[in-house]
C-alpha positions in Angstrom: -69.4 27.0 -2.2 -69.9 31.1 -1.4 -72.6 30.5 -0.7 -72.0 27.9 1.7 -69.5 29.8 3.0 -71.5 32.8 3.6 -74.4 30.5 5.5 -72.0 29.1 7.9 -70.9 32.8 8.8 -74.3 34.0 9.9 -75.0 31.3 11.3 -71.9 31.1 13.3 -72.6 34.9 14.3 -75.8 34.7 15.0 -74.6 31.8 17.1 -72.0 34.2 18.8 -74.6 37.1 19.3 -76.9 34.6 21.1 -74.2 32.9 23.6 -72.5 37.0 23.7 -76.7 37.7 25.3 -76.7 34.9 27.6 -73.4 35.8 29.2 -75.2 39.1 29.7 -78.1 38.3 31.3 -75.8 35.9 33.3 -73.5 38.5 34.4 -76.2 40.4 35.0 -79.0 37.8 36.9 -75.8 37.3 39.1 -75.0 40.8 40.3 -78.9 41.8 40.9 -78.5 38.7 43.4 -76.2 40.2 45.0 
C-alpha cells in the first residue's frame, strides 16, 4: 500500500512538472510571437 502510495506521487509530480514545462514554453512561444 506505501508503496502504492508512493508510485502514484511521482507519478502525479512528474505529471505536474511536465504540464508546469508546457505552460512554459506556451507562455513563452506566445510572447516571442509577439
Amino acid at each position: 500500500m506505501g508503496f502504492l502510495m508512493f508510485d502514484l506521487y511521482v507519478i502525479l509530480s512528474k505529471t505536474e512538472i511536465l504540464h508546469l514545462f508546457e505552460l512554459v514554453s506556451f507562455t513563452f512561444g506566445a510572447t516571442t510571437q509577439l
